[in-house]
C-alpha positions as CSV (number, residue, x, y, z in Angstrom):
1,X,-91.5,-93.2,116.1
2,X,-90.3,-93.6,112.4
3,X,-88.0,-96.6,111.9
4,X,-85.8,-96.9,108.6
5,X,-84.7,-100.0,107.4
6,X,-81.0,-100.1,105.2
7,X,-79.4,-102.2,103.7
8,X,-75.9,-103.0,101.4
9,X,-76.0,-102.4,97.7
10,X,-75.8,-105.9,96.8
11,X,-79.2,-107.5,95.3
12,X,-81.5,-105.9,92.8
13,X,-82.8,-102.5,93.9
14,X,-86.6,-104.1,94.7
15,X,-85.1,-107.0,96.8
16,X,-83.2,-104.5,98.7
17,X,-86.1,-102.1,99.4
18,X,-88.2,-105.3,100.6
19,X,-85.7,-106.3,102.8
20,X,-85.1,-103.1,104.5
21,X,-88.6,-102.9,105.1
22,X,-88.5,-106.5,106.5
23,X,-85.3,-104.9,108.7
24,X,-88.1,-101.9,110.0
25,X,-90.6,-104.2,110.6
26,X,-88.5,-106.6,112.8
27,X,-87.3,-103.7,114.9
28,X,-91.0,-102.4,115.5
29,X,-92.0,-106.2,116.7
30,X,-89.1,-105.9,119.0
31,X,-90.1,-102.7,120.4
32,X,-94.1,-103.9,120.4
33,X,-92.8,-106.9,122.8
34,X,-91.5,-103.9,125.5
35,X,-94.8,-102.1,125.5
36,X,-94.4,-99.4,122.6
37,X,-98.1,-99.0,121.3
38,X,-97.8,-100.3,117.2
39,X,-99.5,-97.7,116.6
40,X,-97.2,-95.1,117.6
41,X,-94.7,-96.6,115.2
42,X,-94.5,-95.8,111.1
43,X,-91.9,-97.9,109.4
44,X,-90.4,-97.4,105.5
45,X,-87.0,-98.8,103.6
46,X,-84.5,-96.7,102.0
47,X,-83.3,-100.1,100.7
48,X,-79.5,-99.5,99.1
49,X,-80.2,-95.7,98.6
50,X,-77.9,-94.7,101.3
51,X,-75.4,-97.7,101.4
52,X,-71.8,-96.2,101.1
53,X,-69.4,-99.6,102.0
54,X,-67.6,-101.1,98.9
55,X,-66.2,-104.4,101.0
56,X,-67.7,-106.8,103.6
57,X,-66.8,-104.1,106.9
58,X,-68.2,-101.6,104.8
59,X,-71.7,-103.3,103.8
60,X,-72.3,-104.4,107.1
61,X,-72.2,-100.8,108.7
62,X,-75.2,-100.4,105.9
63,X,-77.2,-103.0,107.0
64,X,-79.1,-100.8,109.9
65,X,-82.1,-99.5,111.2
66,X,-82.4,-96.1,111.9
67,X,-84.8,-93.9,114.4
68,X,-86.3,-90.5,112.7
C-alpha cells in the first residue's frame, strides 16, 4: 500500500513536503492500529505539488491523503 500525503499551497515548499509526509505517516499509524502489517505500507509527500484551491474550500480539498 503506497499512501500520499498533500497538502495546500500555503507555507514554504519544504514545510509543505514535511507536512504531507507527517499527513502519510498519520494515516499509516491509523491503519497499523487495524492490523495492516507496517511493512506492507510505503509512504511519500507530494507536499503543494498538486494543490489546485485558490480560497479556504479550495485548500482544504488539498489537504488529503491519497492510496496508490
Amino acid at each position: 500500500i503506497t499512501i500520499v500525503g498533500h497538502c495546500d499551497p500555503r507555507g514554504t515548499e519544504e514545510y509543505n513536503m514535511g507536512l504531507g509526509l507527517e499527513r502519510a505517516n498519520t494515516i499509516k499509524k491509523f491503519l497499523v492500529t487495524y492490523g495492516i502489517a507496517e511493512e506492507e505500507m510505503v509512504v511519500y509527500s507530494k507536499g503543494e505539488e498538486d494543490a489546485e484551491g485558490t480560497d479556504e474550500e479550495g485548500w482544504s480539498k488539498d489537504r488529503k491523503g491519497e492510496f496508490k
